[in-house]
N, C-alpha and C positions, 0 to 999 in steps of 0.2 A: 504494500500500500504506500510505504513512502518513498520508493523510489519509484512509483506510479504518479506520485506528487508531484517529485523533484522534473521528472519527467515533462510532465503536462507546464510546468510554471519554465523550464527551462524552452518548451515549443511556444507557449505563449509569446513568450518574451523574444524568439526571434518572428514571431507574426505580429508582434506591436509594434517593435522600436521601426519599420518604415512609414507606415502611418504616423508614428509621432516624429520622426524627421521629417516626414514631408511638411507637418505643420508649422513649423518655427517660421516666426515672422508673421504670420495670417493675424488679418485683424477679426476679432470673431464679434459677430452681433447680435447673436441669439442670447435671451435671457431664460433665466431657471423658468422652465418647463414644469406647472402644476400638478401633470400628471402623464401617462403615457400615452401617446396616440397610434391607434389602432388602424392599422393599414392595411389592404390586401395585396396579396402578390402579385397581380397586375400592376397596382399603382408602387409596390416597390421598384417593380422592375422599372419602370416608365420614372422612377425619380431618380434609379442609377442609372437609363440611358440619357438623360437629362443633362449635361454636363451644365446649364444656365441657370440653374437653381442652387447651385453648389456641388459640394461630392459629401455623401453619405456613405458611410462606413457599414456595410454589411456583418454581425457578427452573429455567429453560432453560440449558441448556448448548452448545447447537446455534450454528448462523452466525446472524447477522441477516438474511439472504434466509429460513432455514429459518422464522423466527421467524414474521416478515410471513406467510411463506406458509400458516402452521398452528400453532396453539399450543392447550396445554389453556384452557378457560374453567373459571373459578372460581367458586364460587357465591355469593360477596361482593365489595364493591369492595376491600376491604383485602388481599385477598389472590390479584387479579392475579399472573398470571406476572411473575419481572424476569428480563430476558436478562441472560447473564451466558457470553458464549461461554469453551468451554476456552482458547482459542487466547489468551488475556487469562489464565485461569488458571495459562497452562505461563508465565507471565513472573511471578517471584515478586515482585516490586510488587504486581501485581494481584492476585495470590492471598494475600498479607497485607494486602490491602484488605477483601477477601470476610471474610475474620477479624474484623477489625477492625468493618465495616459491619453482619454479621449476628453478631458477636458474643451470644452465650449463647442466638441464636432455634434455633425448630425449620425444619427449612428441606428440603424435599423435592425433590432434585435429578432432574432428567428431560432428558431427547435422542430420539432414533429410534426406539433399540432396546435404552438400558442400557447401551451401552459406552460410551459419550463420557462420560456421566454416572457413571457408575464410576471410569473416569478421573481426574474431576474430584475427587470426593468422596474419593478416596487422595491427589490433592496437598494440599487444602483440611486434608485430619486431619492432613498431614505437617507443614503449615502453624501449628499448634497452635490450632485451633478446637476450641470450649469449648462448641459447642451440639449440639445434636440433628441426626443428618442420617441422612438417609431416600434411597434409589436406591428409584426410580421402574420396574422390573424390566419392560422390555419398550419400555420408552419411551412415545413417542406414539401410538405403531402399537398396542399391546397396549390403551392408551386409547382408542383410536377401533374398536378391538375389543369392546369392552367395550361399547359405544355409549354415551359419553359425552362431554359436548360439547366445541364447539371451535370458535377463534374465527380468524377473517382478517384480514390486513390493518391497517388500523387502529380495528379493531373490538374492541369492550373486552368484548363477552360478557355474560353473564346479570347 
């Protein structure tokens, strides 16, 4: 179990720090977010192929088996999935990292079916995050409903 830990926070951490390097400098202008807003995977998608409204940070909330085994694909390289399991979230360290890391982004939270990621998205606000955050309403299964793509493995997608 804890070198399943060390594990998961060691992959996290090389799926953040380019997202948090690409941000240095950005002036952010979103203000704390009262609560989560609920999106479908159509209008995810159509906000990540959107590049005029911003970039929105796609993040899994799921295990790292779920990950490997199926994720959404993005339609840029900048905005990849990053894993970011709950199980790392319910330990508040890591969920004042997630603050910290995605500090003032917009950031679209997704799992299965919307509850893990709901979940998630209530400790994160409880957390005091300052950016924009989006539940992915259906998960991956309403995405792959939708027919929209999706990638394996170590597979990086469109």
């Amino acid at each position: 179990m804890k070198k399943e830990a060390i594990f998961i926070a060691l992959l996290l951490l090389i799926t953040v720090i380019p997202v948090y390097q690409q941000s240095e400098g950005v002036t952010v202008t979103h203000s704390k977010q009262e609560g989560l807003i609920n999106i479908t995977a159509q209008e995810a998608w159509e906000m990540l192929n959107n590049e005029d409204d911003g970039i929105q940070i796609p993040v899994d909330v799921r295990t790292l088996q779920e990950y490997f085994d199926e994720r959404i694909s993005s339609p840029h390289s900048y905005d990849k999935p990053v894993l970011y399991p709950l199980q790392l979230l319910e330990m508040p360290l890591f969920a004042n990292l997630f603050v910290k890391l995605f500090h003032g982004k917009e950031v679209i939270l997704y799992c299965r079916t919307a509850r893990r990621s709901g979940i998630a998205g209530n400790i994160i606000l409880e957390s005091g995050y300052d950016g924009t955050l989006y539940n992915m309403i259906g998960g991956i299964v309403a995405w792959k409903d939708a027919g929209l793509p999706t990638v394996k493995g170590f597979g990086f997608g469109s």
